[in-house]
Residue, then its C-alpha position, 0 to 999 in steps of 0.5 A: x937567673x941564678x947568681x952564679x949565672x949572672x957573675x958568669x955572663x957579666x964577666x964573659x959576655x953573651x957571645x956563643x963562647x961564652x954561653x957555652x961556659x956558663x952552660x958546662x958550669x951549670x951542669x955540675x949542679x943537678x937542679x940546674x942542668x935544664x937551665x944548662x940544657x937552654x943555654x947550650x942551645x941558646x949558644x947554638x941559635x946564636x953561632x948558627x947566623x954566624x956560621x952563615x956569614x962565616x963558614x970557618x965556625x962551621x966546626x965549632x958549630x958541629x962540635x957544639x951541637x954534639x956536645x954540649x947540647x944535643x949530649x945534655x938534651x938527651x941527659x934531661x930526658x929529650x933524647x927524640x929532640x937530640x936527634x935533629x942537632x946530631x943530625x945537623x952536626x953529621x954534614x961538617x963532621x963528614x966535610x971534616x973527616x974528609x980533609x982530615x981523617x985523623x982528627x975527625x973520622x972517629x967523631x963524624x963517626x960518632x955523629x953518624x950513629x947516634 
């Protein structure tokens, strides 16, 4: 684990939130983008149980899943396996664009193309 990786997860924690951060961090360094890659997914699996028990987080899963990971998934060169997490993300982006189409008609969009 890289240093700065590990001052980041004792100061916020394993939460999915929190995996997410250190993600977006880590890919500002090029030699680190594939452990960025991991941690976006890693934050993903682990909002996912969450999501079952409470659907509020749907949304955060649905934007979590475009970006960061399947965005970083197709940027280290795995664009076939980015496909699968848009995919997932399209259902709460169409439930989203219904209620409001303002906010999330042009990602659900987004989402239905890729």
């Amino acid at each position: 684990m890289h240093p700065f990786e590990r001052i980041l997860r004792r100061a916020l924690g394993s939460a999915p939130a929190a995996i997410i951060e250190i993600a977006v961090h880590l890919w500002g360094n090029p030699a680190s983008q594939t452990k960025a890659t991991e941690s976006a997914l890693q934050a993903v699996d682990n909002l996912r149980p969450i999501v079952a028990r409470n659907p509020t987080y749907r949304t955060k899963l649905a934007v979590w899943l475009v970006s960061p990971a399947a965005a970083f998934v197709a940027e280290t060169n795995r664009k076939p396996s980015a496909i699968p997490l848009v995919r997932e993300a399209i259902g709460p982006y169409v439930d989203l664009a219904r209620t409001d189409p303002t906010t999330y008609g042009p990602k659900s969009a987004e989402a239905d193309n890729a």
